[in-house]
N, C-alpha and C positions, 0 to 999 in steps of 0.2 A: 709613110707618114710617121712622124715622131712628133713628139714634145718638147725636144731639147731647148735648151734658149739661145737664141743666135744671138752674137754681137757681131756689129761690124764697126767700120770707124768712124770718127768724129767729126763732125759740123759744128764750124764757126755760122750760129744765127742770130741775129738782131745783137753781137758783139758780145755772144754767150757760147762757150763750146758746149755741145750737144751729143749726147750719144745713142741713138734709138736701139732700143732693147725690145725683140720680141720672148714673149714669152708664151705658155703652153698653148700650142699649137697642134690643130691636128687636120693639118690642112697638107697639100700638095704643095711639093719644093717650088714651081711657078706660081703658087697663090704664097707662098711664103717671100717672095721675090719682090710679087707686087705689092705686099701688106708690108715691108721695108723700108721700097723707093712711096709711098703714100705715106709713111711716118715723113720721114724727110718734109717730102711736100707741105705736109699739114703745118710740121712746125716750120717749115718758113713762112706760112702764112698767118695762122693763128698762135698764141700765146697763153690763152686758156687751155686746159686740159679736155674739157667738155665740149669745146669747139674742137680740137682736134680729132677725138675720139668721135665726134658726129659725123666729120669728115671724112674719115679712113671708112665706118660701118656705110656713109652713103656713097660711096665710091664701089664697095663689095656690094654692095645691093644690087648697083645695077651692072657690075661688070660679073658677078655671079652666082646672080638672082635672089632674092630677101629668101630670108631674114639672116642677119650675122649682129653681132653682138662685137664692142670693141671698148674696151679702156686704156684710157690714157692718163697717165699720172708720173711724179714725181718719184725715184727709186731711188733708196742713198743706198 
């Protein structure tokens, strides 16, 4: 387990290029994977930050048992 910050590539969402950025982590490479492909999700579905980050922490909750903490936010 590390910290590092993964990028990967970019999404075209709602006519905006995207790029989900995780950042300090200290989770398993497969919970790394799923906390990802769930950014993704999130932001095609929600457009608020607080909605997405509610999305991703209740998705870990039950895929790997509460409590998890998550933010999502705008990074220039």
């Amino acid at each position: 387990m590390s910290d590092e910050t993964i990028i990967k590539e970019t999404y075209d969402i709602n006519e905006e290029t995207l790029q989900p950025t995780l950042h300090k982590m200290d989770i398993k490479d497969e919970m790394k994977k799923r906390a990802y492909d769930l950014a993704v999700e999130s932001m095609r579905k929600f457009s608020v930050e607080k909605d997405i980050a509610d999305y991703i922490k209740d998705r870990f909750d039950q895929l790997f048992l509460p409590s998890w903490q998550c933010i999502a936010g705008n990074h220039i």
